[in-house]
C-alpha positions in Angstrom: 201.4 111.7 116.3 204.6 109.8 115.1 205.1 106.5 116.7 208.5 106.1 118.3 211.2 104.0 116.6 212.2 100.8 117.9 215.3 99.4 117.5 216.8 95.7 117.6 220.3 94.9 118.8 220.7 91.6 117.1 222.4 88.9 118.0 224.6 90.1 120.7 228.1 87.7 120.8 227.7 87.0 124.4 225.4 88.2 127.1 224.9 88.1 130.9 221.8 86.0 130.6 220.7 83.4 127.9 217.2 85.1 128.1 217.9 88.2 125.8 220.7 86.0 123.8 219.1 86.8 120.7 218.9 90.7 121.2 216.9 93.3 122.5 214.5 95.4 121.4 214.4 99.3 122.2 211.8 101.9 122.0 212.8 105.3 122.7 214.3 105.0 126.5 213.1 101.6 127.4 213.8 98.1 126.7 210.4 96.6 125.3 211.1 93.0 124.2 214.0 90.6 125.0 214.5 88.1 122.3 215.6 84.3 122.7 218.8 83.2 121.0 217.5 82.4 117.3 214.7 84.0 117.4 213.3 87.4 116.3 211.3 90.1 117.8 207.4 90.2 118.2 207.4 93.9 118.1 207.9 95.2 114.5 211.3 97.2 114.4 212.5 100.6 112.8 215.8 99.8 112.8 218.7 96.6 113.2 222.2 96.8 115.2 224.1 93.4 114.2 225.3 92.7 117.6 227.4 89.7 116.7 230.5 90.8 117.2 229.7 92.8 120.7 229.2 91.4 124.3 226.2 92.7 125.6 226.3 94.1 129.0 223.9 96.7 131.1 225.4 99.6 131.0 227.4 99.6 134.8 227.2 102.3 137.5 230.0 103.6 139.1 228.9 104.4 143.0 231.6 106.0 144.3 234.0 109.0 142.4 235.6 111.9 142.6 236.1 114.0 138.8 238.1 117.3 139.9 240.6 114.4 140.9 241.6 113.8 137.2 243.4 116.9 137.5 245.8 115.4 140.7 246.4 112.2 139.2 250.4 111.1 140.1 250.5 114.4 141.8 253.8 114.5 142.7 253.1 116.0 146.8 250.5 112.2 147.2 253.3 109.8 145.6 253.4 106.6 148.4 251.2 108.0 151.0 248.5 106.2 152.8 245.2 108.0 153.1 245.8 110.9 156.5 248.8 111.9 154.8 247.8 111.6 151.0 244.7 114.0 152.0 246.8 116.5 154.0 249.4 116.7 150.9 246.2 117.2 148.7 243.9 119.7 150.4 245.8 122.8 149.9 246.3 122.0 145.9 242.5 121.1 145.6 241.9 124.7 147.8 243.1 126.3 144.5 240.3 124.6 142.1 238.4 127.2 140.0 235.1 126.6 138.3 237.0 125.7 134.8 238.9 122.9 136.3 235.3 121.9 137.9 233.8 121.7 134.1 237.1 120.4 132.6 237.7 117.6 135.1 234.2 116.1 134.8 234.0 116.5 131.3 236.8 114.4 131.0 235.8 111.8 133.8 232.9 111.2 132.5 233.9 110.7 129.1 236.5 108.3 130.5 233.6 106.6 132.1 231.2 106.5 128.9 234.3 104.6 127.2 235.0 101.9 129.7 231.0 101.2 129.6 229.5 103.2 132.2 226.1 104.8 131.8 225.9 106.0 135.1 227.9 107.4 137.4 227.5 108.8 141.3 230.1 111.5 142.0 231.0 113.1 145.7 232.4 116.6 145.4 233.0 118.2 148.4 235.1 120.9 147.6 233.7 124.8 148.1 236.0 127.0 148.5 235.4 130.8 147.6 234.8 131.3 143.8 233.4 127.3 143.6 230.4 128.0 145.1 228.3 126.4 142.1 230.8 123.4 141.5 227.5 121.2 141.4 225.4 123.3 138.8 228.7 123.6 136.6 228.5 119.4 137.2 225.3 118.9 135.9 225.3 121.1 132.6 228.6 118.8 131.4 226.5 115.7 132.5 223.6 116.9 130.3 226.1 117.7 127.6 227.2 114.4 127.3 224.2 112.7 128.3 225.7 110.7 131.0 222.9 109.9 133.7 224.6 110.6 136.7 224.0 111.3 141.1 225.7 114.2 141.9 226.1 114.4 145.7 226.5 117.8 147.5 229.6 117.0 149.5 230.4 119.3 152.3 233.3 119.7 154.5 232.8 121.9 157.9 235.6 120.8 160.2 238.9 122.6 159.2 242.2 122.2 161.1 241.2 124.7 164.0 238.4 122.6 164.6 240.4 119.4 165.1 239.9 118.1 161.6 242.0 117.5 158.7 241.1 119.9 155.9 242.2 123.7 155.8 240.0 126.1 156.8 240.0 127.6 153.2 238.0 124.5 152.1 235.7 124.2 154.5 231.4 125.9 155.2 229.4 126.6 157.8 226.8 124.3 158.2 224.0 127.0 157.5 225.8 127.6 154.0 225.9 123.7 153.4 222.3 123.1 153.8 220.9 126.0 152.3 222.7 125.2 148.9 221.9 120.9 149.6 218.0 122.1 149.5 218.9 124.7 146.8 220.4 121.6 145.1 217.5 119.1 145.6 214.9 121.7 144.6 216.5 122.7 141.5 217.8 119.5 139.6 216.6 116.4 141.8 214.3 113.8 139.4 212.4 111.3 141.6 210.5 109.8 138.9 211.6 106.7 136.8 214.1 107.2 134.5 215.5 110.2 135.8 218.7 111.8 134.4 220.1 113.3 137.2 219.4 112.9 140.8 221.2 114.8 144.2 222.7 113.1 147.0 223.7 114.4 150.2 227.3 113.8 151.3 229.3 115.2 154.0 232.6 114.1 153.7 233.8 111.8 156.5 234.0 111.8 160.0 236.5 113.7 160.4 235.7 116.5 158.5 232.5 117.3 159.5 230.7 118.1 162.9 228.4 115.9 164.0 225.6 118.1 163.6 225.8 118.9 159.8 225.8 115.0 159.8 222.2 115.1 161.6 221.1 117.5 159.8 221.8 116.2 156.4 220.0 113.2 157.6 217.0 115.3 158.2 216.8 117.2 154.8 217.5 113.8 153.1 214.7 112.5 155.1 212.3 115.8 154.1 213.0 115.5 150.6 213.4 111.5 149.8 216.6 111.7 148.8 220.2 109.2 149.3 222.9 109.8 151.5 226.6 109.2 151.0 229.9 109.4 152.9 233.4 107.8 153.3 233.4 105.2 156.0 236.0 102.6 157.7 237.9 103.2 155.3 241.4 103.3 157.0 242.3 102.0 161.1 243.4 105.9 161.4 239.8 106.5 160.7 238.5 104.9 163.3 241.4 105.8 165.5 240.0 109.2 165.0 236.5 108.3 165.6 237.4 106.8 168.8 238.9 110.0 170.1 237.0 112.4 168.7 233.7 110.7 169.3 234.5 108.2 171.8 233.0 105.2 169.3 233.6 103.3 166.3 232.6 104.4 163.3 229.3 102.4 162.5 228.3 103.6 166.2 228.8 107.0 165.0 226.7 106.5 162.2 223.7 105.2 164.3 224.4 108.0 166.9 223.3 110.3 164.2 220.7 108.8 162.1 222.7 107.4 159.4 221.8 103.7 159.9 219.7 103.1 157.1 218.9 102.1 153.6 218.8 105.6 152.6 222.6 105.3 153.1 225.6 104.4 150.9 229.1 104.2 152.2 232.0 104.5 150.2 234.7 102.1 151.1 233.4 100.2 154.2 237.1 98.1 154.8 237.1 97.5 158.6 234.0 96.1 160.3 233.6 94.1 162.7 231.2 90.8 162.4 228.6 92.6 164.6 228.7 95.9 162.7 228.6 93.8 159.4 225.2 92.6 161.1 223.6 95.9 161.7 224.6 97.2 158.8 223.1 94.5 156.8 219.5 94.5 158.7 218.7 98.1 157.9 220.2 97.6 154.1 223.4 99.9 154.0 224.8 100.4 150.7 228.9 99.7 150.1 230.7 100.8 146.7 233.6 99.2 146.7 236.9 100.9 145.5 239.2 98.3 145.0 241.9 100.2 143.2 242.2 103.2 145.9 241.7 101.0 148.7 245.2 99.0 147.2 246.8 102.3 146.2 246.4 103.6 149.4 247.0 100.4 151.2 243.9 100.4 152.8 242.4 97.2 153.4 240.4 95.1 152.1 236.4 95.3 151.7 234.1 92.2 153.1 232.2 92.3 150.2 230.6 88.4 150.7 229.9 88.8 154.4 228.3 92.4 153.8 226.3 90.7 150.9 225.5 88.1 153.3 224.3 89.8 156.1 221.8 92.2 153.9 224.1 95.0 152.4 224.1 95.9 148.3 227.7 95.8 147.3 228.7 98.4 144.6 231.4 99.7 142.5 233.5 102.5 142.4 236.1 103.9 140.5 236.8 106.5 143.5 239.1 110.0 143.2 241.1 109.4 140.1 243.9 110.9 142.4 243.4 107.4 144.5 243.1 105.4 141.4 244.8 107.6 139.2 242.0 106.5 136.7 238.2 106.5 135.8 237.9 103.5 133.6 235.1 100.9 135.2 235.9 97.9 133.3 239.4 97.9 135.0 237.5 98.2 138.5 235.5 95.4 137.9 238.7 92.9 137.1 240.5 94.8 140.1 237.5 93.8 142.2 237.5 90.1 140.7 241.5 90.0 141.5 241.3 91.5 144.9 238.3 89.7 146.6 239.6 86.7 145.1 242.9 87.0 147.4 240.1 87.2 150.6 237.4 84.6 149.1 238.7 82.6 146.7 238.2 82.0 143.3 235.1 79.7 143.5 232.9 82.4 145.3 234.4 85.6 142.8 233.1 85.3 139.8 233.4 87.1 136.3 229.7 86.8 136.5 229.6 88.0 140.5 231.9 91.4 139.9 229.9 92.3 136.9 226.3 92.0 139.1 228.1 94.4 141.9 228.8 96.7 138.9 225.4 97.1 137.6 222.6 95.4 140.0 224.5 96.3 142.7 225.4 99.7 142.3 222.0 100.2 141.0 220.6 99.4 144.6 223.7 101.4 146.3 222.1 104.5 144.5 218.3 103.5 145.2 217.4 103.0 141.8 215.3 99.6 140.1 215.1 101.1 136.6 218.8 100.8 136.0 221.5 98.3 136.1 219.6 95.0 134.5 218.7 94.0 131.3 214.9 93.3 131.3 211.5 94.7 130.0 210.5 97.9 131.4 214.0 98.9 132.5 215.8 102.0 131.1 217.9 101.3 127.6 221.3 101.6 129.1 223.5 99.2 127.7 227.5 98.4 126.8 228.7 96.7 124.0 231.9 95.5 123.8 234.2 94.1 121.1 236.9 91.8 121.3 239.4 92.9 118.4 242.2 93.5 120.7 245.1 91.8 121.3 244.9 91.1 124.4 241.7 88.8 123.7 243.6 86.7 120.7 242.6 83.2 121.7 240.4 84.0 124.4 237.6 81.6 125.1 234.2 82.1 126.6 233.5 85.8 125.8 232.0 87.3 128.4 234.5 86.3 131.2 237.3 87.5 128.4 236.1 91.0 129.0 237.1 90.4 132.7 239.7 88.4 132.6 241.7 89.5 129.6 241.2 93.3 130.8 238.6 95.1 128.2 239.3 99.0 128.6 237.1 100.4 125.9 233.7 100.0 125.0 232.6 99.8 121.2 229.4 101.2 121.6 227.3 103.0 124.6 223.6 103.6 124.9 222.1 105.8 127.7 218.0 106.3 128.0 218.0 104.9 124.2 220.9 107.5 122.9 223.9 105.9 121.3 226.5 108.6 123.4 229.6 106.2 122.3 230.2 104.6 118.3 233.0 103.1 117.4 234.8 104.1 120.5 234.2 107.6 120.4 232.3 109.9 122.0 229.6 111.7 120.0 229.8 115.1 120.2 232.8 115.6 121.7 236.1 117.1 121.2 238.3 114.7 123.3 241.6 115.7 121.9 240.6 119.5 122.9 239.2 118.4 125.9 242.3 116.7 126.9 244.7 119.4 125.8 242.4 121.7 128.1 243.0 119.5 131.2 246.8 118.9 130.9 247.3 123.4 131.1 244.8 123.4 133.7 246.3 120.3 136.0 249.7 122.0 135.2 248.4 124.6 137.4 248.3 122.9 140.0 251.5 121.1 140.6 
């Protein structure tokens, strides 16, 4: 049997800790040796990356996105809206998605990922309506065609307008249809074990587009099969406005009423807690991806990211809907989360070094997963390497907070499971000028 081939990134230029700042060593999908500055590796080696003109960063995990929305991005019916209204404008456009803009749209979200350094990436479609009925198995064959690890969650919407919610009734299931395509979903493609490629989420939308009983019931099969669960929360005071009426509680309230308080759970958003739901949030362990860049757009709010740290929570990163962000690169998130929590904490408490952690660790830990999001033995191989030959870094100083803090958009080089997907800033494999000729007919379509 031939023995795998290891491969030593040399001499990275700057990296996140000093105990892996003279490289790392890789065998097939796992790292297997970090090496001390000046030093070399123990293990022999197949094969040498000069790394000394690269930062060297795990690859980072985007927690919270939406791809069909790189079709709506500037759409001109959402321009200056905050979210009730941005939705309602958006709805009947997204009603007219067909399964080509599905495969085109996370094609080129993900490929916009892979090049701002992200190795993997949670996504929350929740969009069926007749003719999309597979929207998640067309997701997964672009994901394994780029080699993107990714957590594709089966979004559902079953509230449409006659029912008192906001979507139209074209886009929305019954709940029998919802859950017997989730457990179709989880049966088919969900990987438990170490390492794994592509795992399933379950997602209803939000609060108020989904009855209370698909939300009890997706906590049930998540509970069955072992797997995450994922929605929108607080995001908005018109949120819990609705709750209030609809439900007669606040939001978090809502969440335990259905079984939704625990560390099974990630929320997208989570703007507007109170100190004692920041408490019972944090002692069960609820996951937060914060989306600075939507939550701005939209004028939202802004997330407690240090108090939900605090009181227990793992704090995340999301890119969110490129229709709410109007983009997909997860570099740019992290310095929007460093500029935005800043304004709420200060600049002493939000680090370069503290906005990168909630964009690997952290998200790693949103998602459920140990094997990703750090650089240390035994963890998967996904890493980002970054040069600083731009012009925006002439005369920067200290390299690793120059990525942040001087705006890096591209990465030089990705690896995912011990694949180079990314060289030289490109995308092996793919045809990216195609691809984005493809998506400008198809998102012509629908304005």
């Amino acid at each position: 049997m031939q023995n795998p081939n290891t491969l030593w990134i040399k001499h990275p230029l700057a990296t996140l800790s000093p105990a892996y700042a003279g490289g790392v060593v890789i065998t097939e999908n796992r790292i297997t040796e970090l090496v001390p500055a000046g030093q070399t590796p123990q293990t022999p080696v197949d094969e040498v990356f000069d790394a000394s003109q690269h930062v060297l960063l795990p690859g980072l995990i985007n927690a919270h996105h939406h791809f069909y929305q790189t079709l709506t991005r500037a759409h001109p019916v959402a321009l200056n809206k905050a979210l009730f209204s941005w939705l309602t404008s958006l709805y009947p456009v997204w009603a007219k998605l067909r399964p080509e803009m599905v495969e085109v749209s996370t094609q080129i979200a993900l490929a916009e990922l892979l090049l701002s350094g992200c190795s993997t990436a949670s996504d929350h479609h929740y969009l069926f309506p007749r003719g999309l009925e597979d929207a998640i198995d067309i997701q997964v064959a672009q994901a394994q065609q780029l080699g993107v690890r990714v957590h594709l969650t089966r979004g559902s919407m079953s509230l449409g307008k006659e029912q008192g919610g906001l979507p139209p009734q074209s886009t929305v299931q019954s709940e029998d249809v919802i859950m017997a395509d989730s457990e179709r979903l989880i049966r088919r493609y969900h990987d438990h074990t170490d390492g794994a490629m592509i795992r399933v989420a379950l997602a209803p939308c939000s609060p108020f587009s989904v009855s209370t009983e698909l939300m009890r019931m997706s906590a049930e099969l998540a509970e069955k099969h072992r797997v995450q669960l994922h929605t929108h929360l607080a995001e908005t005071h018109d949120e819990t406005a609705f709750c209030q009426k609809m439900f007669g509680m606040r939001p978090v309230d809502y969440l335990e009423s259905v079984g939704w308080l625990s560390n099974r759970v990630w929320l997208a958003h989570g703007i507007h807690f109170n100190e004692q739901e920041i408490g019972r949030l944090g002692q069960v362990g609820v996951g937060i991806a914060h989306c600075p860049s939507s939550n701005m757009l939209l004028a939202s709010g802004q997330c407690p990211t240090l108090d939900l740290e605090a009181a227990g929570c793992p704090v995340g990163i999301g890119v969110d809907g490129s229709a709410s962000n109007d983009g997909s690169n997860m570099m740019t998130e992290v310095r929007q989360a460093l500029l935005l929590q800043r304004l709420r904490y200060g600049a002493e408490k939000i680090t370069h070094q503290k906005v990168l952690d909630w964009a690997t660790n952290g998200s790693a830990r949103c998602l459920g997963r140990d094997d990703v999001g750090d650089i240390a033995v035994g963890k998967q191989a996904d890493l980002a390497l970054f040069r600083l030959d731009d012009i925006q870094f002439a005369g920067a100083g200290d390299p690793l907070a120059a990525l942040v803090l001087c705006g890096a958009q591209r990465a030089d080089r990705m690896m995912v499971a011990g694949r180079w997907r990314v060289t030289d800033g490109t995308v092996c494999g793919l045809d990216i000028e195609a691809l984005k000729a493809r998506q400008r007919e198809l998102a012509a379509q629908l304005v």
